[in-house]
C-alpha positions as CSV (number, residue, x, y, z in Angstrom):
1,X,64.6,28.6,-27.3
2,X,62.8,26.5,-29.4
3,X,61.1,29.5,-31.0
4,X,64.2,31.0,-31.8
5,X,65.0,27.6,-34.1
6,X,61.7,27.4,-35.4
7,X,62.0,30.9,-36.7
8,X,65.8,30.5,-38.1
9,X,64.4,27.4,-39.7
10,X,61.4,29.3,-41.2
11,X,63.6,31.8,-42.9
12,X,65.8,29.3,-44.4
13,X,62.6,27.5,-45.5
14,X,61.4,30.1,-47.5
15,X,64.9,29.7,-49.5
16,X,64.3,26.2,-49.9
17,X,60.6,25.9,-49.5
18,X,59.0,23.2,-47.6
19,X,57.1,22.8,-44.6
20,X,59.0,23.6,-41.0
21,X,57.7,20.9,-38.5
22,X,59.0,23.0,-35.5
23,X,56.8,26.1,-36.5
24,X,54.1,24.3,-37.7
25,X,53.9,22.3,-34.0
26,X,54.2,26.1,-32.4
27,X,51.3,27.4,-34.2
28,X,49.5,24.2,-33.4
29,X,49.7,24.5,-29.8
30,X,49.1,27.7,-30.1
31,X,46.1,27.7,-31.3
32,X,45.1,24.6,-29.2
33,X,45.8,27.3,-26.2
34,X,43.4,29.6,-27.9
35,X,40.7,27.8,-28.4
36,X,41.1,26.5,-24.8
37,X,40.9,30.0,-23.3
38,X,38.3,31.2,-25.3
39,X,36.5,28.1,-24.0
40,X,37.1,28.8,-20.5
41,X,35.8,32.5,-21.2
42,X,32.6,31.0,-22.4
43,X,32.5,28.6,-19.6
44,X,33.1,31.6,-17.3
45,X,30.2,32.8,-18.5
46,X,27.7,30.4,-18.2
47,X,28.1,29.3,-21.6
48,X,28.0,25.6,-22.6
49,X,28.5,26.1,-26.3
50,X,30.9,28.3,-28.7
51,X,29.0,28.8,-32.4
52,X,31.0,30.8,-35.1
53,X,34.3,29.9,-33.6
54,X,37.0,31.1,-35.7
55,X,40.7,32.0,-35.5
56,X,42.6,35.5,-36.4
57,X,45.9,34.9,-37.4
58,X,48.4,37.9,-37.3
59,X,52.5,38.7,-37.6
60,X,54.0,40.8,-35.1
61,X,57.0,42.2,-36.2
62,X,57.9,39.9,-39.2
63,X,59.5,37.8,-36.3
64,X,56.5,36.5,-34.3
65,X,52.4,35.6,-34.8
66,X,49.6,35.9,-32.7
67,X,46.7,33.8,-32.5
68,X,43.2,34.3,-31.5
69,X,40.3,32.4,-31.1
70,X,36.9,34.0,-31.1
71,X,33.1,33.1,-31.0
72,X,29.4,33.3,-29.9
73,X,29.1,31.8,-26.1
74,X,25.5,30.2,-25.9
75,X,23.6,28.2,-23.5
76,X,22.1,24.9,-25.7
77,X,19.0,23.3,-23.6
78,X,16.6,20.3,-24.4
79,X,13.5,21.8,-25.5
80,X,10.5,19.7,-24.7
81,X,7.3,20.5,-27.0
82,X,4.2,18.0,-27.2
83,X,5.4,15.3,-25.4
84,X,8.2,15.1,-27.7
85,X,11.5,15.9,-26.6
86,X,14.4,17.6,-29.0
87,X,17.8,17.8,-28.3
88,X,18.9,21.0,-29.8
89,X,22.4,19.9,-29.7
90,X,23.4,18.5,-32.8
């Protein structure tokens, strides 16, 4: 339902301009949920990193978006050379 007034609100937005907070808090979470699965994905497997991350951002049907989260799942390790140790995480 809240959807519903977030998009109603969008459209008389664009009359008036302005940011919607409604919409703006959707596609926040949104993309927080994202992010979060693609993380889990990486996790999945064996990943301990994402590099690259970005988002794709599309409108489906002039009424909705979707929101993807994408990146490179990598392993980071402590590499140990000479008695000196590196954190390669940085």
């Amino acid at each position: 339902m809240g959807l519903l007034f977030s998009n109603v609100g969008a459209q008389f937005r664009t009359l008036t301009g302005g940011e919607v907070a409604g919409y703006t808090a959707l596609l926040a979470d949104s993309r927080n949920q994202a992010r979060e699965r693609m993380w889990r994905e990486a996790r999945a497997r064996g990943a301990n990193a994402v590099v690259a991350m970005r988002f794709d951002c599309n409108e489906i049907g002039g009424i909705m978006s979707e929101i993807a989260a994408y990146g490179t799942a990598v392993t980071v390790e402590t590499i140990q050379t000479a008695g000196i140790t590196a954190d390669t995480r940085q």
